[in-house]
Structures are given as C-alpha cells and as structure tokens.
Biotite code that builds the C-alpha atoms (Angstrom):
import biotite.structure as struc

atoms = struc.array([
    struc.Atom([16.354, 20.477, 11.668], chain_id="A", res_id=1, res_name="UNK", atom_name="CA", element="C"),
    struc.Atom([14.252, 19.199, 14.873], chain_id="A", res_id=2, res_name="UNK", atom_name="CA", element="C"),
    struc.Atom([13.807, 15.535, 15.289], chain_id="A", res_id=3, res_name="UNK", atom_name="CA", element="C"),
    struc.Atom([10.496, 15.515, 14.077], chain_id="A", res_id=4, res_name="UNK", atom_name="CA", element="C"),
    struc.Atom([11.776, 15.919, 10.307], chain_id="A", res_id=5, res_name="UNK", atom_name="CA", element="C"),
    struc.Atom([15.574, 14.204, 10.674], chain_id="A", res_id=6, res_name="UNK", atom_name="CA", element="C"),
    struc.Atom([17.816, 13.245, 7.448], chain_id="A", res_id=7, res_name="UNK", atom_name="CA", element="C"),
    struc.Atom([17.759, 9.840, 8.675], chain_id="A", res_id=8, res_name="UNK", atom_name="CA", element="C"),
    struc.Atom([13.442, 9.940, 8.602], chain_id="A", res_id=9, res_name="UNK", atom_name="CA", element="C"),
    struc.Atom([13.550, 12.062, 5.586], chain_id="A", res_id=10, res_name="UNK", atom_name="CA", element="C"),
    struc.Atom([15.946, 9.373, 3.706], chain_id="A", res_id=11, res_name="UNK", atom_name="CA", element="C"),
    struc.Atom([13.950, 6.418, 4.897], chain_id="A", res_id=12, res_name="UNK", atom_name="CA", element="C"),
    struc.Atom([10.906, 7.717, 3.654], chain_id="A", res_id=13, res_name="UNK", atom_name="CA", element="C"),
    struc.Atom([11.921, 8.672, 0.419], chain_id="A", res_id=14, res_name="UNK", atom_name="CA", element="C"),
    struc.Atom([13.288, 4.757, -0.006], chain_id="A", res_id=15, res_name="UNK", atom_name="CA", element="C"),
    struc.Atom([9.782, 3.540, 1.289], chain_id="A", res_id=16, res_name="UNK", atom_name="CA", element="C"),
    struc.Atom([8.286, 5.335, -1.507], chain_id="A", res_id=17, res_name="UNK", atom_name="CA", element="C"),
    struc.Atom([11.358, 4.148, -4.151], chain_id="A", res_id=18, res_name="UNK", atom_name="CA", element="C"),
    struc.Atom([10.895, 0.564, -2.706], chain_id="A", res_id=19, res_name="UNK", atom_name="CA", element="C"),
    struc.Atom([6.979, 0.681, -3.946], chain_id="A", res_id=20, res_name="UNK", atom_name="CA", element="C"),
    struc.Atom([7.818, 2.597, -7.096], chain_id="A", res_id=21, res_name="UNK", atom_name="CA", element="C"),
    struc.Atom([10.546, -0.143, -7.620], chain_id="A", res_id=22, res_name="UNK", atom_name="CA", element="C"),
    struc.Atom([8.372, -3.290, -6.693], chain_id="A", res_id=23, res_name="UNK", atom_name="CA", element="C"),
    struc.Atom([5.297, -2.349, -8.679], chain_id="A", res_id=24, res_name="UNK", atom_name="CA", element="C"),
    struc.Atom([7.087, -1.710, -11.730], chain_id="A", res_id=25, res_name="UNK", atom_name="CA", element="C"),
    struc.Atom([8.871, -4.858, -11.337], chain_id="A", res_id=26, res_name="UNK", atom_name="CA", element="C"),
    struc.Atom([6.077, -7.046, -11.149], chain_id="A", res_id=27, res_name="UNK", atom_name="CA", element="C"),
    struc.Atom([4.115, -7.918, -14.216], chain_id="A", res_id=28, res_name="UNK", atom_name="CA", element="C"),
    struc.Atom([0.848, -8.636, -12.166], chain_id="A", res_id=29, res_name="UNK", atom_name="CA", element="C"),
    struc.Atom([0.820, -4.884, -10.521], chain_id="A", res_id=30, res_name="UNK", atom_name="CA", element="C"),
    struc.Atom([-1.901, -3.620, -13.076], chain_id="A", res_id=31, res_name="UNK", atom_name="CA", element="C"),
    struc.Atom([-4.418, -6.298, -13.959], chain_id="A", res_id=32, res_name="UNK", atom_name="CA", element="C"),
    struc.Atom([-7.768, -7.246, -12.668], chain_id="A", res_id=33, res_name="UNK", atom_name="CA", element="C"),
    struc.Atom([-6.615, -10.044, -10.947], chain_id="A", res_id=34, res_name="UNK", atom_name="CA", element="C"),
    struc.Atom([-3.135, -8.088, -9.478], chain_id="A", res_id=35, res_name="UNK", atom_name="CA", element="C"),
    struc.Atom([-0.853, -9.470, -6.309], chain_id="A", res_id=36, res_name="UNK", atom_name="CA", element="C"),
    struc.Atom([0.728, -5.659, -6.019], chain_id="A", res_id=37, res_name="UNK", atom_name="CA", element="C"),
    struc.Atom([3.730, -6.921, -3.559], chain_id="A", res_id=38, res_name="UNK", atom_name="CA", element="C"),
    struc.Atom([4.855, -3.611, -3.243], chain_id="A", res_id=39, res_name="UNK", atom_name="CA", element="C"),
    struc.Atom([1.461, -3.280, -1.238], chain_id="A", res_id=40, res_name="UNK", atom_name="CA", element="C"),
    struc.Atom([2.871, -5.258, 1.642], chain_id="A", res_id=41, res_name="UNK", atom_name="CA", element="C"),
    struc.Atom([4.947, -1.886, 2.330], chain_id="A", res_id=42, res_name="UNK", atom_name="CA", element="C"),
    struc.Atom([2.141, -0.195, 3.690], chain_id="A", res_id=43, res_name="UNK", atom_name="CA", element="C"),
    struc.Atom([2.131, -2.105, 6.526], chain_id="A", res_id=44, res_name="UNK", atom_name="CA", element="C"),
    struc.Atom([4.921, -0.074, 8.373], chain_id="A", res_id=45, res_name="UNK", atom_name="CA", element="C"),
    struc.Atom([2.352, 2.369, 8.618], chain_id="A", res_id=46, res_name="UNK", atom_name="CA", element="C"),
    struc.Atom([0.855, 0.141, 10.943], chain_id="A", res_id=47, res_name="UNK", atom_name="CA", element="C"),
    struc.Atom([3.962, 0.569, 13.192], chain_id="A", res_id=48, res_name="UNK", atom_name="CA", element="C"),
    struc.Atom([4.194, 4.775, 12.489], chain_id="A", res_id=49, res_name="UNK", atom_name="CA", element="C"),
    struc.Atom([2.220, 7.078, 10.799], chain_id="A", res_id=50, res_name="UNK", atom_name="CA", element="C"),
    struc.Atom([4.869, 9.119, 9.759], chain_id="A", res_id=51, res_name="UNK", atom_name="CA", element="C"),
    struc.Atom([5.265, 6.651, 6.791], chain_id="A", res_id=52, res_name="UNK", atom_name="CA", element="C"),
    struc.Atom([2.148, 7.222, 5.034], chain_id="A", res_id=53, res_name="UNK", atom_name="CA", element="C"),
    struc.Atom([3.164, 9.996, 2.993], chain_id="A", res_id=54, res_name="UNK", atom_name="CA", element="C"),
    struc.Atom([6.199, 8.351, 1.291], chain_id="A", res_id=55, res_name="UNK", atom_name="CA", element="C"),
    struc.Atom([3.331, 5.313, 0.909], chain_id="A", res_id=56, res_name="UNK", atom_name="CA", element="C"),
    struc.Atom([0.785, 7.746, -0.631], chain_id="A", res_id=57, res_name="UNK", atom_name="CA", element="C"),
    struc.Atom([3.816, 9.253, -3.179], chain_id="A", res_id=58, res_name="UNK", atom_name="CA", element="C"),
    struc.Atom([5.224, 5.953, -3.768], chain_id="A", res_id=59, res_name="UNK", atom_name="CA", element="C"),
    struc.Atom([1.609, 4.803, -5.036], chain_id="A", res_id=60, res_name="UNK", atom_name="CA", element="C"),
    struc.Atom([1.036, 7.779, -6.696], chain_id="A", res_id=61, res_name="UNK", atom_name="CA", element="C"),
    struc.Atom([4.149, 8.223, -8.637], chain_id="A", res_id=62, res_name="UNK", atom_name="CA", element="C"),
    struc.Atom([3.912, 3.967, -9.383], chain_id="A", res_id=63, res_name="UNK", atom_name="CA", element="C"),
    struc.Atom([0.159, 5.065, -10.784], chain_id="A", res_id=64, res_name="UNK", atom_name="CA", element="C"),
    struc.Atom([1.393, 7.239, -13.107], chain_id="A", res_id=65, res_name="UNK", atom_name="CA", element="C"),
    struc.Atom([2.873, 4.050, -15.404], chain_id="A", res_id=66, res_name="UNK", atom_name="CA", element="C"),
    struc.Atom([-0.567, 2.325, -15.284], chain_id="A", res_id=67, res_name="UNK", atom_name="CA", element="C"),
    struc.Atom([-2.561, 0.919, -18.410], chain_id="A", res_id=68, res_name="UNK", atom_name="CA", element="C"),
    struc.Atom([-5.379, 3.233, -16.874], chain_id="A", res_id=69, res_name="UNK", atom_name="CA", element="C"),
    struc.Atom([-3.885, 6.259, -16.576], chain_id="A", res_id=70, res_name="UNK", atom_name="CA", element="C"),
    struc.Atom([-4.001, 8.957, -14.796], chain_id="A", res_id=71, res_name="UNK", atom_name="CA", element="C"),
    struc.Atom([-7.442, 7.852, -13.324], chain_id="A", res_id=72, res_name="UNK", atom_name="CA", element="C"),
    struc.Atom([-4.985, 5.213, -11.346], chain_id="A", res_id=73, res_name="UNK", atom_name="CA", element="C"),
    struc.Atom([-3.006, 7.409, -10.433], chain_id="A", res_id=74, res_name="UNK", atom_name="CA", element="C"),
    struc.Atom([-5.965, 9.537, -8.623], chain_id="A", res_id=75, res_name="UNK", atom_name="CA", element="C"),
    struc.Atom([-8.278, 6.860, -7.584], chain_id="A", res_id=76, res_name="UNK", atom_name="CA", element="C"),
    struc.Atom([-5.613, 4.380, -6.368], chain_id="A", res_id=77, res_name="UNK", atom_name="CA", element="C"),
    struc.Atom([-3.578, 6.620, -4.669], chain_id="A", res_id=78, res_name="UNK", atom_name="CA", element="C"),
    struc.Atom([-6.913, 7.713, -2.930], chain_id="A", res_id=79, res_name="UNK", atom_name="CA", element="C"),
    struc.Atom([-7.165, 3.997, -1.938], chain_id="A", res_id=80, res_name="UNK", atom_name="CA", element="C"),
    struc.Atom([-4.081, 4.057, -0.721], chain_id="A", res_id=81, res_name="UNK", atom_name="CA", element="C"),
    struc.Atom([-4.051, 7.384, 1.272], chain_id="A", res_id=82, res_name="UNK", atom_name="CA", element="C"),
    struc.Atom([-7.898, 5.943, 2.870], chain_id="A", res_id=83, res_name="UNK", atom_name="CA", element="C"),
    struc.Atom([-5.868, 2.616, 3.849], chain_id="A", res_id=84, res_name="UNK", atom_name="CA", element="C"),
    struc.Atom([-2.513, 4.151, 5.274], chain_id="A", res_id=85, res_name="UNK", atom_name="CA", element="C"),
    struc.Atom([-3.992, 6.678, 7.213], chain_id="A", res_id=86, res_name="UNK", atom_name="CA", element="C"),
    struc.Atom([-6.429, 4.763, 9.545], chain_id="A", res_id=87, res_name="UNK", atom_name="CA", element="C"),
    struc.Atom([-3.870, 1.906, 10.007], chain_id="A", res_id=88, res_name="UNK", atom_name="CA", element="C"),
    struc.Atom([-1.551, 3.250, 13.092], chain_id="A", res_id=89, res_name="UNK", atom_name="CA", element="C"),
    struc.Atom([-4.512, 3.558, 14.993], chain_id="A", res_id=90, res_name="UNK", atom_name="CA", element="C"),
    struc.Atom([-5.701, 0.182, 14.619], chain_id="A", res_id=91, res_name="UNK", atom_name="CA", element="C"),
    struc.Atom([-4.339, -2.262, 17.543], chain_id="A", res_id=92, res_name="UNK", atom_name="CA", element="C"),
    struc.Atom([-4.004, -5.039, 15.604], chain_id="A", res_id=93, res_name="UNK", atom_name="CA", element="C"),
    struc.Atom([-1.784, -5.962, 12.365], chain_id="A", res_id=94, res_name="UNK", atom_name="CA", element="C"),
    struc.Atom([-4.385, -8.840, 10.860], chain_id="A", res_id=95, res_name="UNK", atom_name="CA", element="C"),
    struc.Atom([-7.198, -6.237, 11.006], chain_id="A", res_id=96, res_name="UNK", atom_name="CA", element="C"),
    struc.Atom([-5.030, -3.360, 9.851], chain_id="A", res_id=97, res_name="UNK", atom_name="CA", element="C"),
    struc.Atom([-4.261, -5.688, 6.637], chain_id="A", res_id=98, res_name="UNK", atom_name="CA", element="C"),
    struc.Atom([-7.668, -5.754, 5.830], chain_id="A", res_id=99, res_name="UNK", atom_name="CA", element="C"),
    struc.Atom([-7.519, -1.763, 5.630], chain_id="A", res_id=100, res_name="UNK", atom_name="CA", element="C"),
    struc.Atom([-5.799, -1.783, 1.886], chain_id="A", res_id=101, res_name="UNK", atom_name="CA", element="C"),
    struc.Atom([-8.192, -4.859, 0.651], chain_id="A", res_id=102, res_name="UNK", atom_name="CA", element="C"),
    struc.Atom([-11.391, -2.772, 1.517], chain_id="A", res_id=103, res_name="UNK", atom_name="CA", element="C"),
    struc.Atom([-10.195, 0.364, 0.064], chain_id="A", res_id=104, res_name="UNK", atom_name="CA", element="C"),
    struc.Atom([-8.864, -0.705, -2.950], chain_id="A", res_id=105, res_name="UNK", atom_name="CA", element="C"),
    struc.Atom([-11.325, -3.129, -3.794], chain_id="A", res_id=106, res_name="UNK", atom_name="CA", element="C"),
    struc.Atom([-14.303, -0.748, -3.454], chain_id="A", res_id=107, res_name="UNK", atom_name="CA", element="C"),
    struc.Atom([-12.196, 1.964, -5.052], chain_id="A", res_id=108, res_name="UNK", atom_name="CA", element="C"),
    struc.Atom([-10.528, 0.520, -7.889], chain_id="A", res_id=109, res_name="UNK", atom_name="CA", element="C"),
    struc.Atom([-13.504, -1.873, -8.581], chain_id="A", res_id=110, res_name="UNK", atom_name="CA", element="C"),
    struc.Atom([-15.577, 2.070, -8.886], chain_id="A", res_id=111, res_name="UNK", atom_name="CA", element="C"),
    struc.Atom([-12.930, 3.564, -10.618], chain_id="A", res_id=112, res_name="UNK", atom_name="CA", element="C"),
    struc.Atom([-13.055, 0.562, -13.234], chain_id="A", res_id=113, res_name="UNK", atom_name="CA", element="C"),
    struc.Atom([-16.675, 0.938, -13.625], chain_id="A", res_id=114, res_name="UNK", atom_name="CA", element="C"),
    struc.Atom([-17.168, 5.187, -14.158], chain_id="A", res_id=115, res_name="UNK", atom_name="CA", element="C"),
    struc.Atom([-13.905, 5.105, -16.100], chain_id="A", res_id=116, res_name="UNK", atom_name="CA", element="C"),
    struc.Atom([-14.285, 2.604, -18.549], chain_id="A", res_id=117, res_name="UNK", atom_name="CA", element="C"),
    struc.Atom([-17.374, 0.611, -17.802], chain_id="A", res_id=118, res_name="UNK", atom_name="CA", element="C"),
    struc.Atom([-16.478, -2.564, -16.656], chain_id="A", res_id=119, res_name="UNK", atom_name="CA", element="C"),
    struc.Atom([-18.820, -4.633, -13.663], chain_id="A", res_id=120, res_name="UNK", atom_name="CA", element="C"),
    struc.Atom([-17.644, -2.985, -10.830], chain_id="A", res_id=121, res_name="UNK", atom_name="CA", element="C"),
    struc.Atom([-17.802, -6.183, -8.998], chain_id="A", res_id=122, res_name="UNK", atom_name="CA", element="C"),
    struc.Atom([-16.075, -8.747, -10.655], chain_id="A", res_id=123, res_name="UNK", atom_name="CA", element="C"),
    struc.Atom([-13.256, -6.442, -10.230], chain_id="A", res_id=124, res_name="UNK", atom_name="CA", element="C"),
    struc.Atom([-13.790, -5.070, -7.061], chain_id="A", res_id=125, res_name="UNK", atom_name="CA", element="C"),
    struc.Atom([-13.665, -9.251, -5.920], chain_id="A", res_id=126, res_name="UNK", atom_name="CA", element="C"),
    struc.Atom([-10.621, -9.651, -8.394], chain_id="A", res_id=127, res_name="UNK", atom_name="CA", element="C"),
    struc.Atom([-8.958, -6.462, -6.993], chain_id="A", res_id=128, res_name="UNK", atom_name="CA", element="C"),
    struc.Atom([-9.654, -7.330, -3.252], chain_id="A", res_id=129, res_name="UNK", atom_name="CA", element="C"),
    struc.Atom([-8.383, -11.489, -3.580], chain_id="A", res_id=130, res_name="UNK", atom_name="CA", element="C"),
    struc.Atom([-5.417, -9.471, -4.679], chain_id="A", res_id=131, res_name="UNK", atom_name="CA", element="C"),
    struc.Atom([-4.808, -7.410, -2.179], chain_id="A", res_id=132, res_name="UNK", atom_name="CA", element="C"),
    struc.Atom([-5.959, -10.211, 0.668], chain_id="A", res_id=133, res_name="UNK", atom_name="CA", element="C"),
    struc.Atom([-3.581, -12.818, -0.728], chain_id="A", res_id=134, res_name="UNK", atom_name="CA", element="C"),
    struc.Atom([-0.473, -10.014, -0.848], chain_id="A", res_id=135, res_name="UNK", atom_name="CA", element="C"),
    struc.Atom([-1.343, -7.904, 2.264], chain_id="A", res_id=136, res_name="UNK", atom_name="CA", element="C"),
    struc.Atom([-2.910, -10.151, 4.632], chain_id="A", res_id=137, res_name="UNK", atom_name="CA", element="C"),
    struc.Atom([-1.517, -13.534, 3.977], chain_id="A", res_id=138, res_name="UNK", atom_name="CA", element="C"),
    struc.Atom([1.578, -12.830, 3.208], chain_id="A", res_id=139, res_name="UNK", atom_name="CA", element="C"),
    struc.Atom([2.504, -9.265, 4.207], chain_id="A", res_id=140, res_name="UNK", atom_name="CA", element="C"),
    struc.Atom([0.643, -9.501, 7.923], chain_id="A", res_id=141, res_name="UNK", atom_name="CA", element="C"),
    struc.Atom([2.697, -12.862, 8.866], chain_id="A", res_id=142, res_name="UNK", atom_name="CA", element="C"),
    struc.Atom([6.032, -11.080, 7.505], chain_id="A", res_id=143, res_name="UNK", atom_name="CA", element="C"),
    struc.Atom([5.547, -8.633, 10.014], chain_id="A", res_id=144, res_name="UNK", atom_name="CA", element="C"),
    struc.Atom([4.140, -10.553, 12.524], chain_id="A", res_id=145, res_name="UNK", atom_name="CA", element="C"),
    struc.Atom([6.622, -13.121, 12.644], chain_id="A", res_id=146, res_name="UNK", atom_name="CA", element="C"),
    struc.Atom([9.475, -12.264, 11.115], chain_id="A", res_id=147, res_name="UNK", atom_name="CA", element="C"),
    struc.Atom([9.919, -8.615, 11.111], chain_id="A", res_id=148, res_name="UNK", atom_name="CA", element="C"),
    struc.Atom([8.856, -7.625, 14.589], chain_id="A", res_id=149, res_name="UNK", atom_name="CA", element="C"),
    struc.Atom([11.090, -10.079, 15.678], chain_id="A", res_id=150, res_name="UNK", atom_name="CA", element="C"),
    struc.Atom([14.068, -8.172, 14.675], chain_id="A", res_id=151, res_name="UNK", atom_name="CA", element="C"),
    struc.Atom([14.497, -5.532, 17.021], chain_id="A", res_id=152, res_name="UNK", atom_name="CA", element="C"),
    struc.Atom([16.850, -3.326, 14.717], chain_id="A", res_id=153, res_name="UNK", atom_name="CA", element="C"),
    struc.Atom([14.423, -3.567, 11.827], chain_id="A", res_id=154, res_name="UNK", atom_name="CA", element="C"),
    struc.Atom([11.521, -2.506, 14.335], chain_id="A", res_id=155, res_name="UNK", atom_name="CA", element="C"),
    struc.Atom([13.901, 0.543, 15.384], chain_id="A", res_id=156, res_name="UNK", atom_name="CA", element="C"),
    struc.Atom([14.114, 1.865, 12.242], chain_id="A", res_id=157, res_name="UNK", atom_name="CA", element="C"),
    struc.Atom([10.588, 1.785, 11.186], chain_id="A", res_id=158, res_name="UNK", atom_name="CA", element="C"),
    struc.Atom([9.455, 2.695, 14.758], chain_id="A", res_id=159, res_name="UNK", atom_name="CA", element="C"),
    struc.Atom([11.291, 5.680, 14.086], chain_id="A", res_id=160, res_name="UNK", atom_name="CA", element="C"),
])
C-alpha cells in the first residue's frame, strides 16, 4: 500500500467516523429541532485535511440511519454534511469554515423537514442552524483554535 492510503490513515478514519457514530448516539439532543449534535464538532479536522471527509460523510450517514426521520436523514443530512466537509480545507480560515456545517444543515434539514413531513421550513431551519452555530462555531472552532492546534502531536495526526 502507497502512502496515500496507509493502515495508520485508513484506521484513523474509520475511528473519525466511529467517534461521530458514537457521539450522536450518545447524546439525547442529536435528533430534535432544537439539536447541539457534538459529534458535529468532528468535522472540523476536515478543515485541517480533506482526506477526512469521507469517514465524516459515513460517520453521518451511518449515525442517520438511527434517526426519528428516517431514512430521509440519513440522505438529506448526510448531503448536508458531504456539502459542508468538502468545501472546508479550502477555506483559510477555521471561524468561517465553522459556519460551513450551520449553512448547510440549516437550509437542508430545515427543507428536508418541510417536503418530508410538512413542518415550516424556517422555524427549523433557525432551530437547526442555532444548533449547529452554538456546537460548531462556538465551541468546536475555539477547541481547535486554541487548544488543539496547540498540540503539535494532535495536529500531526490529523495533518496526516
């Protein structure tokens, strides 16, 4: 195996995807309206390499599957997901890359809510996106920021 698809990458992106399966089952507040989805905060190492949005995108999607809504989460969140991860290496800056996973999932989820089963698309597109602001941008950017990144090991591995 070339370095481009190592044990050691292989291994640390399938417990990136565990680590969001794990975290969003674990927390009672992953599904509702109003949801602080911790496990969320993980997609920020995409930020850092781009090689981790796939085990991001799986993690969601395999998560989705245990949703109140179905398999419709499981397709339209994961798209959220994928539309957030994606974009974020590129961006320069970790507070505006934060804002990727609000945007999408709000506008997503808050669309998915209303074609699925009805509800006003933006109440819970604002309910969705506090969420996802509260977990991913005040508390997941400054984690990074000023804890993570200051821990050159941790930086290695996810760098990697």
């Amino acid at each position: 195996m070339g370095k481009k698809f190592s044990i050691g990458k292989i291994a640390f992106g399938a417990i990136l995807a565990a680590g969001y399966v794990a975290l969003t089952l674990a927390n009672p507040l992953s599904f509702p309206a109003i949801q602080f989805r911790v496990s969320e905060i993980l997609l920020l190492v995409c930020f850092y390499n781009r090689a981790h949005c796939v085990p991001m995108i799986i993690g969601c999607f395999i998560a989705n599957l245990f949703s109140p809504f179905g398999m419709a989460d499981a397709v339209f969140g994961t798209l959220a997901t994928a539309l957030a991860a994606v974009p974020m290496h590129k961006m320069k800056n970790i507070w505006l890359a934060s804002l990727l996973p609000v945007i999408t999932n709000a506008a997503i989820i808050g669309l998915m809510l209303k074609i699925v089963y009805g509800l006003p698309f933006w109440f819970n597109a604002a309910a969705v996106g506090l969420g996802q602001l509260a977990v991913v941008t005040a508390a997941g950017a400054p984690l990074f920021r000023f804890a993570l990144e200051k821990n050159k090991r941790v930086m290695e591995i996810i760098r990697n």
